[in-house]
N, C-alpha and C positions, 0 to 999 in steps of 0.2 A: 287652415289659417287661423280659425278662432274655434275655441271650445264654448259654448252656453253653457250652460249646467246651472241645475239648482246647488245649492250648499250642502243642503241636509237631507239624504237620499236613506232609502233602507239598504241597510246590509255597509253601506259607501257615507263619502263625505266627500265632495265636492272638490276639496284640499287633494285627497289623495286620488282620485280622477284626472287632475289634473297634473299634479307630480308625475302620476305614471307615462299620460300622454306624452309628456314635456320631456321624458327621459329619451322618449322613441323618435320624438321630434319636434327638439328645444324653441325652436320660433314661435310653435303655436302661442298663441294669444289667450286671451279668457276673460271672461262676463259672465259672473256669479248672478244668481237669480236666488233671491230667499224673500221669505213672506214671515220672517221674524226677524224683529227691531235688534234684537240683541249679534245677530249674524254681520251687523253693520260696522264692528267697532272691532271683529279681531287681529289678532296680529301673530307676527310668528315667522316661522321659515318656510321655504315654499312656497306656493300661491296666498298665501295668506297675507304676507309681506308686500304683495305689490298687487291685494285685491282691490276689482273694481267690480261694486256690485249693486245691481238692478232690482230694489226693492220692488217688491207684487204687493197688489197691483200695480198693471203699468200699460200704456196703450200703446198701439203698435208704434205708432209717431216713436214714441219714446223709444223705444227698441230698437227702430232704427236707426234715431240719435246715436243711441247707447251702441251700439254695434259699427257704426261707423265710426265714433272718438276712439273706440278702442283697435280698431285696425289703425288707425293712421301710426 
């Protein structure tokens, strides 16, 4: 139902983690986690266009906040 993932992984990017998921099975959800300001502001096609993301640090409170607005 929801993918986490950071943004900006080795070898991957977050974007395309989640494109691939979503091709195999479109409903999934997603909650970006990155620990750079500039990660907050992109745009684009794909996950990118309808990012929702959970700047680091962050406390578990928050996460479950964050995980739960995003499933509804």
């Amino acid at each position: 139902d929801l993918l986490l993932t950071d943004l900006i992984m080795p070898g991957a990017s977050g974007d395309t983690l989640y494109d691939e998921i979503a091709s195999l099975s479109p409903g999934t959800r997603v909650l970006f986690m990155s620990g750079y300001a500039e990660d907050a502001s992109g745009t684009g096609d794909g996950a990118a266009g309808r990012r929702r993301l959970l700047q680091k640090p962050f406390s578990a409170h928050t996460l479950v906040e964050r995980v739960d607005a995003t499933l509804r």
